[in-house]
N, C-alpha and C positions, 0 to 999 in steps of 0.2 A: 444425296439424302436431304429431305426437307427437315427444316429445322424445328421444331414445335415452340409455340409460344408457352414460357412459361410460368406467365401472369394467369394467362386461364386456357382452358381447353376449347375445342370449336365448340361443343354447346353451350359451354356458358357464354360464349362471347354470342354465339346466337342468342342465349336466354337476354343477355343483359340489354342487345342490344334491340329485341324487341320493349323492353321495357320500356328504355329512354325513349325510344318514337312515340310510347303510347306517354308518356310524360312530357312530350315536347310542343304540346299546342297550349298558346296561351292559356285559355280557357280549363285545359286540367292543370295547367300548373296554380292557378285561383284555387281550382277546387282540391288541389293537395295541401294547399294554404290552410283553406278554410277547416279542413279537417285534420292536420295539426297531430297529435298523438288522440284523439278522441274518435268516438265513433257518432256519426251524426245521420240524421233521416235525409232520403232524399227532399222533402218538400223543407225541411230546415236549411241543407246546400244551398237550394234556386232563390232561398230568401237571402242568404248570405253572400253569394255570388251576384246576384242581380243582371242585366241587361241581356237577358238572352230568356227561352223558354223553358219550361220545367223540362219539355220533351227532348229540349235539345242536351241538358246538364244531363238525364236520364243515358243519352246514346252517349255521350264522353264516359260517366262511370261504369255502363256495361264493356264499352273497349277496355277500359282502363282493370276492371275485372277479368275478362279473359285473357288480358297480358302479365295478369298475376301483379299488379301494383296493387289492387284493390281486393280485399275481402267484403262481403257483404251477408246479411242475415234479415231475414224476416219475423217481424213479431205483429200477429194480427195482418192489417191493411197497410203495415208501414216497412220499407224496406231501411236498411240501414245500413252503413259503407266503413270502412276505416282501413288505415292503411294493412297491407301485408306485411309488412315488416318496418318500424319505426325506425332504422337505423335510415328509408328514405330519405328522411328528414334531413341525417345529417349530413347524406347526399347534397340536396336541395340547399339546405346552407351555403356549401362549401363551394355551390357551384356560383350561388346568390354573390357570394364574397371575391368569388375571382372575377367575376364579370361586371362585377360596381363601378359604374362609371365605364363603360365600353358605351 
């Protein structure tokens, strides 16, 4: 008889761990920075972010949306991002603090 993990069930450990991939490239962990508990436009990100394209900060928050890390909303010509769920944050912390100095 197989044992069941009983931290989490296979979806969630599927869910979570599509998550963390779509969080694991340098570039959205900036733009998870940048966005913080606020909701921010995309052409406010690429100004905040810097050294890369608007189109490319664009393709990182649309993965990063359909992995469910990011909500997004439209007013007029401006789109706008913020986290799915703030407790990321205290993810991103915790993870910031065990790896300081590796």
């Amino acid at each position: 008889m197989q044992e069941r993990n009983k931290f989490m069930d296979d979806m969630q450990i599927e869910e979570v761990s599509r998550a963390m991939k779509a969080m694991s490239h340098p570039l959205r962990l900036k733009i998870l920075c940048v966005l913080g508990e606020r909701e921010i436009s995309v052409q406010d990100i690429f100004e905040r972010v810097g050294s890369t394209t608007q189109s490319n900060i664009s393709q990182h928050l649309a993965l990063m949306r359909e992995k469910g890390v990011l909500r997004s909303r439209r007013d007029a010509n401006r789109i706008y991002y913020r986290l799915s769920d703030v407790r990321m944050l205290e993810v991103l912390t915790h993870i910031r603090d065990s790896f300081a100095g590796f």
